[in-house]
C-alpha positions in Angstrom: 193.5 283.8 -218.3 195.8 281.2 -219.7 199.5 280.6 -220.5 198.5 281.8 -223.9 197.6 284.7 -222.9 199.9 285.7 -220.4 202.6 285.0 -222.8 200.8 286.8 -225.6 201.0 289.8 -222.9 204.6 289.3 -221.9 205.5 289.9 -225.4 203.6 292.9 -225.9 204.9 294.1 -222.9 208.4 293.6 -224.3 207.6 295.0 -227.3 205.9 298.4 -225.8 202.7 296.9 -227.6 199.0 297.4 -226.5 197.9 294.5 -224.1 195.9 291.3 -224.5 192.8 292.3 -226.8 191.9 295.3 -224.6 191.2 298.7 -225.8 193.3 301.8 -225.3 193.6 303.8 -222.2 193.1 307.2 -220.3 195.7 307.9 -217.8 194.5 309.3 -214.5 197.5 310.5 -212.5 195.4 312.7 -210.3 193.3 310.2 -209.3 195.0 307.4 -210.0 191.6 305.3 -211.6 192.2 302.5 -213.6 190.7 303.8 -216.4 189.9 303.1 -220.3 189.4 304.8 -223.0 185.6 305.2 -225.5 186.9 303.1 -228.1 183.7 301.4 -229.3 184.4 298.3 -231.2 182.3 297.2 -234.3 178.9 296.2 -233.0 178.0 292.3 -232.5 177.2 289.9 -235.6 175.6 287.2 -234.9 175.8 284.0 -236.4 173.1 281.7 -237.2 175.3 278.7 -236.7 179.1 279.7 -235.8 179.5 275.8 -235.7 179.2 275.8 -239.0 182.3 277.9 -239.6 184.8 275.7 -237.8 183.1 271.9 -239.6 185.9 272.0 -242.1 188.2 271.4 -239.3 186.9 268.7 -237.5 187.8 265.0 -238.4 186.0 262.3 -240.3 185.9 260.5 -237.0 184.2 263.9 -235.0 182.1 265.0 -237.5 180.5 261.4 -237.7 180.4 261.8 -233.8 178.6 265.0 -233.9 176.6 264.0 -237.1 175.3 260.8 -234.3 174.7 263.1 -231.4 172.6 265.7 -232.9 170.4 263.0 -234.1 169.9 261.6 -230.8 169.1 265.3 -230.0 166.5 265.3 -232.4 165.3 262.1 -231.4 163.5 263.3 -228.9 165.4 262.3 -225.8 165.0 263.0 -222.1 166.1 266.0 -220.5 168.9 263.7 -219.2 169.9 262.5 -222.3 169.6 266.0 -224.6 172.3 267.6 -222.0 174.5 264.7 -222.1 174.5 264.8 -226.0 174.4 268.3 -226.4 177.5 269.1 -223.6 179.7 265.5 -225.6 179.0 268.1 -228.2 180.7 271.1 -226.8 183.8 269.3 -225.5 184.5 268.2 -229.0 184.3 271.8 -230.2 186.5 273.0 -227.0 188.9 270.2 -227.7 189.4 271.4 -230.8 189.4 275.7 -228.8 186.6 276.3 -230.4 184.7 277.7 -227.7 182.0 280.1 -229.7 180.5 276.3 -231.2 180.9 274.9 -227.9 179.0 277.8 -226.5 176.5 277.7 -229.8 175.1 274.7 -228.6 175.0 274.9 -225.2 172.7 278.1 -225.5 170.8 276.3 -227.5 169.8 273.8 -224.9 169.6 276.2 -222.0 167.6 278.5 -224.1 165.0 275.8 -224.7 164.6 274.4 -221.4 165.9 277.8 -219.1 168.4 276.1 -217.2 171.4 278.4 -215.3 173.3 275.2 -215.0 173.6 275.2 -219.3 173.1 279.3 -219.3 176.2 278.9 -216.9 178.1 276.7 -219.3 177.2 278.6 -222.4 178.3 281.6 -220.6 181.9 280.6 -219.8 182.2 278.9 -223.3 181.5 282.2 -224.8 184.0 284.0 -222.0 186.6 281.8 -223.3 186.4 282.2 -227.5 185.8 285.9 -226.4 189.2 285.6 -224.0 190.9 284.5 -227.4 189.1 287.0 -229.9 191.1 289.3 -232.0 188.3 290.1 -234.8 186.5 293.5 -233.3 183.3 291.8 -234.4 183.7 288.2 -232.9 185.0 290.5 -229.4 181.6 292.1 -229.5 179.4 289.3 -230.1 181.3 287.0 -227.8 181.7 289.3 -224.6 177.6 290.2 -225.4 176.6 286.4 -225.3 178.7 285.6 -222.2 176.9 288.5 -220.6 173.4 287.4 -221.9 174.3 283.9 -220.4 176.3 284.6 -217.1 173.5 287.3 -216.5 171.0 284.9 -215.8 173.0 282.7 -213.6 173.8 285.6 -211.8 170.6 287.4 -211.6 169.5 283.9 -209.5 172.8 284.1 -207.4 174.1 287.5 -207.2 177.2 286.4 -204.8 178.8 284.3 -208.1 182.1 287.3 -208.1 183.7 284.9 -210.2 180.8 285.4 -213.0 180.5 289.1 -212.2 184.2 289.2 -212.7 183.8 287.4 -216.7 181.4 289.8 -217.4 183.2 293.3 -216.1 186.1 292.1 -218.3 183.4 292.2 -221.3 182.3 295.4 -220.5 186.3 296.7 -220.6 186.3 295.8 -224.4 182.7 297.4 -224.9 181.5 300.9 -226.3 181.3 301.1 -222.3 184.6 300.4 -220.7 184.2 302.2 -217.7 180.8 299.9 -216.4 183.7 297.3 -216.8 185.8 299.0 -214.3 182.7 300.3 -212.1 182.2 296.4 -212.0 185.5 295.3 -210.8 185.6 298.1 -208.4 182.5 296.8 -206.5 183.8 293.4 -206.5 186.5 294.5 -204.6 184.3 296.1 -202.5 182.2 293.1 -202.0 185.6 290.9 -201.6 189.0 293.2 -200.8 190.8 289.8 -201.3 189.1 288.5 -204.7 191.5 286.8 -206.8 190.4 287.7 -210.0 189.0 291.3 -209.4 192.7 292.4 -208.1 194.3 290.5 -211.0 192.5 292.6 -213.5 192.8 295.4 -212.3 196.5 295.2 -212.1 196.2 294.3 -215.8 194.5 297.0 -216.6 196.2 299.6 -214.3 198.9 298.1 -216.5 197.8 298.8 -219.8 196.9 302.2 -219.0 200.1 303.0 -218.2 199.9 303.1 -214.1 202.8 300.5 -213.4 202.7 302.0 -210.3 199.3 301.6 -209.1 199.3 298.5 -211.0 202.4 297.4 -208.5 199.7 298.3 -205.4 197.1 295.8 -207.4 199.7 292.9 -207.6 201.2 293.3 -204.5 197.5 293.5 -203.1 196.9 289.8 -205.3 200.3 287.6 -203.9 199.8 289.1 -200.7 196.7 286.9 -200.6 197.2 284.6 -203.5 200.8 283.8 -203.5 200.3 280.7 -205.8 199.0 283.2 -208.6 201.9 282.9 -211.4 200.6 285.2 -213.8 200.2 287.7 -210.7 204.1 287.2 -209.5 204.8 287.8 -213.3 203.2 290.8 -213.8 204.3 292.4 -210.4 208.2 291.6 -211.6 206.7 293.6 -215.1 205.6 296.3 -213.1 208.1 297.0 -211.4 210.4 296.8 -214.4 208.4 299.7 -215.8 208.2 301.6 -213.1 212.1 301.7 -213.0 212.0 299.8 -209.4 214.8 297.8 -210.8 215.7 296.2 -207.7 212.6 295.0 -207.3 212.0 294.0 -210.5 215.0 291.8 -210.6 214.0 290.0 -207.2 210.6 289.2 -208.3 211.7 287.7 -211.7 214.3 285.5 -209.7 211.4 284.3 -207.4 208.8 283.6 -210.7 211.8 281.7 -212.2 211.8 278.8 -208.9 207.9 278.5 -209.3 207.6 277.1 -213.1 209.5 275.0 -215.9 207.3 276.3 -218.6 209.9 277.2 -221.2 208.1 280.4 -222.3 207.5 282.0 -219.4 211.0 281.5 -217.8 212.1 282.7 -222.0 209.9 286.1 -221.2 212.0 286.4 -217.7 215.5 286.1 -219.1 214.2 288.9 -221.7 213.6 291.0 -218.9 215.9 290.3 -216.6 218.8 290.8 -219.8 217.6 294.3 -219.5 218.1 295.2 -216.2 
């Protein structure tokens, strides 16, 4: 998750607004599951060319570039030289964060020759614009394309977490939340101390309402991962909303010595003001 993000969250969180793009929540109390609500976002549109949409907004310059690479594509090239060309492609488009072109083109070349090394980077392009998504339809066809992609990389290497963890998150945002969470839960199983699986949950235990179970999750994460900002952050939220003032003040004070961004330290003095 980037800065983006996490301040896109802080400031829902101030604001008593829903979290991130994810869905609404059931609340558990008896059992204390991090769990989501049925919502069933509109179902995924394809695009024939999603590139297409974003070509207004690249330069003379990159559009020439682009214009030259796709003929060397078509030329055809070696192996060697259609990956090299097609991923100089895809950085252009995730220069400019547009990740669903980025990933566009690299499915293109891993669905024609079947490699998981592309199918991998196609996947995590397509993780990324749907990370950023706020258009129900472009969240469903994202998080479906970066499960298509990331499945295949992780059907030939089923210990990739990290993968398993991008597509869990996918499933959060689907007509089928709870596989999400089912997901995440056996990751954790697999790996008690897995970075991102803790995180997420702690997100979502946050979202649903659960600050305190969501305090266990975060705790859990800097316990192992102390170097995990957006974890400290979200513990010091936590606690705020579970009225562990004390607490809540402490942690904001330490997340405040371990960054300079401007934003984030912004989103601390808002919280710590209210305490």
């Amino acid at each position: 998750m980037k800065r983006s993000q996490l301040i896109l969250i802080a400031i829902g969180v101030i604001a008593v607004c829903g979290l991130y793009v994810l869905p609404s929540v059931v609340v558990d109390n008896d059992s204390k599951a991090d769990g989501v609500s049925q919502e069933n976002p509109s179902a995924p549109t394809s695009s024939a060319d999603p590139a297409a949409m974003h070509e207004a907004e690249l330069s003379p310059d990159q559009r020439l570039q682009i214009n030259t690479l796709k003929l060397q594509i078509a030329e055809n090239s070696s192996i060697e030289e259609l990956n090299s060309s097609t991923e100089e492609i895809a950085a252009i488009y995730q220069e400019l964060g547009k990740y669903d072109s980025a990933g566009y083109y690299l499915s293109l070349a891993a669905d024609q020759q079947s490699d998981t090394n592309l199918a991998e980077k196609a996947g995590n392009a397509y993780y990324e614009a749907f990370s950023f998504a706020l258009d129900p339809e472009k969240v469903a066809y994202t998080a479906e394309q970066t499960r298509k992609y990331l499945t295949q990389v992780l059907d030939n290497d089923p210990t990739r977490l990290d993968l398993k963890t991008k597509i869990a998150m996918t499933y959060v945002s689907s007509s089928n939340p709870m596989q999400g969470i089912t997901m995440l839960r056996e990751i954790l199983q697999q790996d008690p101390q897995n970075e991102d699986g803790l995180f997420n949950m702690g997100v979502l235990s946050m979202q649903s309402g659960q600050y305190k179970r969501a305090t266990e999750r975060f705790e859990e994460l800097i316990q192992y991962h102390p170097d995990n900002l957006q974890g400290q952050f979200y513990l010091g939220v936590s606690y705020f909303e579970a009225k562990q003032n004390n607490k809540a003040k402490a942690q904001f004070e330490k997340v405040k010595t371990m960054t300079q961004d401007e934003m984030i330290l912004g989103s601390v003095e808002s919280y710590l003001d209210k305490l």
